[in-house]
TIGULO-522987 format. One record per residue (C-alpha): chain; x, y, z. Coordinates in steps of 0.2 Angstrom, whole numbers. Layout:
# TIGULO-522987
   mol       u       v       w
     A       X       Y       Z
...
This chain:
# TIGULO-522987
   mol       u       v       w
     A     -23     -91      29
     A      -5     -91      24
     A       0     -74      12
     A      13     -70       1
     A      26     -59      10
     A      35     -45      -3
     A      51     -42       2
     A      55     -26      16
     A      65     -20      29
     A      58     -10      44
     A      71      -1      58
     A      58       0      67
     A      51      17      65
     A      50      17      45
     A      50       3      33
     A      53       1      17
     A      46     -10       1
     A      59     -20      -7
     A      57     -32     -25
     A      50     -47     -25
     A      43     -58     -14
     A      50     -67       2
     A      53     -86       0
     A      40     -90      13
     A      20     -87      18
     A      18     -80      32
     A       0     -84      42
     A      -6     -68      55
     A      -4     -71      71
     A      -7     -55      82
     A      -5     -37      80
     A       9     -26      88
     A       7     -11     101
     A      19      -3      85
     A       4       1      75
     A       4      -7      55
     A      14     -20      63
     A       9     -41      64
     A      17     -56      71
     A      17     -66      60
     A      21     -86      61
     A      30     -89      43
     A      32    -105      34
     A      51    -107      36
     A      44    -109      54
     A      51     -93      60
     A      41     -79      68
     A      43     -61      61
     A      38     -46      63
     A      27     -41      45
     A      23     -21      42
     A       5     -21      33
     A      13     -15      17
     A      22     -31      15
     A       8     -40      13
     A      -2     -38      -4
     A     -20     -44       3
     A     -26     -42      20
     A     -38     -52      16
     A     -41     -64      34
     A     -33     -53      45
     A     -44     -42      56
     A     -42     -25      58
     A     -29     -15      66
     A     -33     -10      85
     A     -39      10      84
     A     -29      23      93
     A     -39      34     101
     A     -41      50      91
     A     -30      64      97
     A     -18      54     108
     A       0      58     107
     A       9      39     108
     A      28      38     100
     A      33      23      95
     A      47      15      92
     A      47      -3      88
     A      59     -19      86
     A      68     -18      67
     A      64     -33      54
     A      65     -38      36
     A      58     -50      25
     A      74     -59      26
């Protein structure tokens, strides 16, 4: 299922929610080891990586994996943006 991407960037550690929507879809394709982040296979026949707050419904997109409770994991992933 393709979604509606909104506009964001992410360095990697944060991320932030820009206006407006990307001028793609972008369909799930696996989730990260940086937790809240997908690769995503987008319509402009890129690959990106897509934090969960950029996408409006999650609707098709299994669940994230689960950390186990109380483990102390830093991470620091690869930067993106909706661009």
């Amino acid at each position: 299922m393709a979604h509606k991407v909104k506009n964001f960037t992410y360095n990697g550690f944060m991320g932030q929610e820009k206006k407006g929507y990307a001028p793609y879809k972008a369909t799930f394709v696996k989730w990260t080891e940086d937790p809240g982040i997908m690769l995503m296979k987008c319509s402009d026949g890129k690959e990106r990586l897509v934090p969960s707050f950029a996408i409006p419904r999650m609707k098709g997109i299994p669940k994230p994996p689960v950390f186990e409770k109380g483990s102390k994991v830093f991470y620091w992933g690869l930067p993106s943006s909706s661009r």
